[in-house]
N, C-alpha and C positions, 0 to 999 in steps of 0.2 A: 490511681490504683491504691486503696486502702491497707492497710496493716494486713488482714486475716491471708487476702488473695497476695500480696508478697510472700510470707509467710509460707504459704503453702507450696507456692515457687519454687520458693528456696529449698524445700523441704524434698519436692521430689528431685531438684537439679543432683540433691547433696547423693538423694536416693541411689540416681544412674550413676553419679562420678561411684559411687561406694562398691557396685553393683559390678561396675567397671573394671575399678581394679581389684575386686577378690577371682572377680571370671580372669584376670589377666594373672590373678598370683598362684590361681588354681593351674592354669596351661605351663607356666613357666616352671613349677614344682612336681608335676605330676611324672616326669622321666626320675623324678630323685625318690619320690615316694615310690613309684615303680622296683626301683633298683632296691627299696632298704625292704618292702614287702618280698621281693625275692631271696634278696642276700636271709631272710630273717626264716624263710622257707630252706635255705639251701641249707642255714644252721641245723634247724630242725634234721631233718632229714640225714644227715651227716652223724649228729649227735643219739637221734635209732639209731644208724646201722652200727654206731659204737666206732666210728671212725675216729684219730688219733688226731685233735682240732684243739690249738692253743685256746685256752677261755677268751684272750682277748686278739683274738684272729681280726683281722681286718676283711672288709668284703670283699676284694680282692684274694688276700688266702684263701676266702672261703669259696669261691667259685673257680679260682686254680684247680681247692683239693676236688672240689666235687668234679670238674670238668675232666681232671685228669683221671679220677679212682671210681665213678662213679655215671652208667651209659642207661639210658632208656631202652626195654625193652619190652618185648610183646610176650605175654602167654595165655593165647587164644583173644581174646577180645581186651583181655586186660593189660593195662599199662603199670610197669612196673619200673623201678631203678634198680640197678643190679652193680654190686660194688666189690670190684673187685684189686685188693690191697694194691699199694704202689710196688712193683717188680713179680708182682705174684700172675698167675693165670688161671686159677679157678675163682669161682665167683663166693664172698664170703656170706651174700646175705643180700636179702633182697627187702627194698623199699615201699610201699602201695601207699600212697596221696587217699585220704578221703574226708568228707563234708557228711555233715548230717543237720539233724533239727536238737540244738540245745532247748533248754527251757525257755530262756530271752533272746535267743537269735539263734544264727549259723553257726555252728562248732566245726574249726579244722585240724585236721591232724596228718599224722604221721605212723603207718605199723611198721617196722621193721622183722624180719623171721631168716631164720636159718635158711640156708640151701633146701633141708629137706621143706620148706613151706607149709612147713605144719610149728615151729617151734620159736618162742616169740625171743628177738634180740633185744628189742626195745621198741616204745610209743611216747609218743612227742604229740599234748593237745594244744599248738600253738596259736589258736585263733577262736577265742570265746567270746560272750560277752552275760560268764552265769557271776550269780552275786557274790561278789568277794566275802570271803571264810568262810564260805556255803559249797557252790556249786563250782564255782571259781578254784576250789580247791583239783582241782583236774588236771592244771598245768603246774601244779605243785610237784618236787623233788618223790615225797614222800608217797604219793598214789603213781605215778608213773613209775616208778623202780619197781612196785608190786608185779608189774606185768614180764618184766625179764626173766625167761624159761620157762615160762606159763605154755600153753597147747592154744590152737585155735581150734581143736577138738577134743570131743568127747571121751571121757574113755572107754564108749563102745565105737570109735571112730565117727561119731555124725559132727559137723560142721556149726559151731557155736561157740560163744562166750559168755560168760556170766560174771556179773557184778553184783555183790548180795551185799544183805544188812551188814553194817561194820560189824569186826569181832565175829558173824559167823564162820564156820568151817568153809575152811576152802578145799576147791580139790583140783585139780592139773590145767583146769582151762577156765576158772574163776580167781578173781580177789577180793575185796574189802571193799567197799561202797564206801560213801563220806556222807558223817554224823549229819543229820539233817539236811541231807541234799538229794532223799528219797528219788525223786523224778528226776535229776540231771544225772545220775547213777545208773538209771534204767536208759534213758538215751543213748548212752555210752554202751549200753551193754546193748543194743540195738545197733548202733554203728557200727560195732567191734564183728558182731555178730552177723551183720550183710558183707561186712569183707572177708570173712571165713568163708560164706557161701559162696562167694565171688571166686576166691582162690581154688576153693575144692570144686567148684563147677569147671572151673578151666582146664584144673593140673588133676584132677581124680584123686582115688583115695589114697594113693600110692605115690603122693608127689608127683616131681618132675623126673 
């Protein structure tokens, strides 16, 4: 057996052992990547509905609080989280999960809205992959506070959201787009905007 054909042997043996153990560090990791991609959903999610979550909460707090203050419910076809404070019994605010098309992948979020379901608590975009200081600016502090008290309607009541050029006029159910992030601005404002219809096709003009 010559040099090249050991070589080559050796090459693929090394391949399979390699091949081997990432398939084996993949199975053995994936119950933990599970848990931290939840625990990292349930922050979000907590942090819209503006729940009272230490910053450095453990995964454990954080699925306590949500298990305990926070139940999945139905209105009409739609799946929502309804959160209702620890010792209280009306509901303070309601959660809606949704996905769309970012510029470079799938964008996930979080809306949270008042009782009446027309009135925004908070939005959490905790799953992107747009260009950092561009489009990436989404899950930043500074665009996500824009949306707190905003409408998911018009002010002739029709069902929409707008995100416009930075700096221009806003008005009840728009904010501020990000400097050079033209197209992952307008995504956003298409995501935002099929969960308004989503809400108001279920619950009507007139809320719940």
């Amino acid at each position: 057996m010559n040099n090249s054909v050991r070589i080559i042997l050796f090459s693929l043996a090394l391949g399979i052992v390699c091949s081997a153990l990432l398939a084996g560090i993949n199975v053995v990791t994936a119950p933990y990547r599970a848990s931290n991609e939840k625990a990292e959903e349930v922050r979000n999610i907590l942090a819209a509905l503006d729940v009272p979550i230490a910053a450095d909460a453990s995964q454990e707090q954080l699925v306590g609080a949500f298990d305990t203050q926070v139940k999945e419910k139905k209105l009409g076809d739609l799946q929502v989280y309804a959160y209702t404070p620890q010792g209280g019994s009306a509901v303070a605010g309601y959660a809606i999960p949704f996905t769309g098309a970012g510029l470079w992948g799938p964008v996930s979020g979080v809306i949270a809205l008042e009782p009446d379901l027309r009135t925004i608590r908070g939005v959490r975009f905790f799953k992107q992959e747009e260009t950092p200081g561009l489009g990436g600016e989404i899950s930043a502090p500074w665009f996500q506070k824009q949306f707190n008290g905003k409408q998911i309607v018009s002010p002739k009541g029709e069902p929409g959201f707008r995100v416009l050029k930075p700096e221009a006029p806003t008005g009840p159910n728009s904010v501020d787009g990000i400097t050079g992030a033209t197209m992952t601005s307008n995504r956003v404002e298409t995501m935002l905007t099929n969960v308004a219809r989503d809400i108001f096709k279920e619950t009507g003009s007139n809320g719940n």
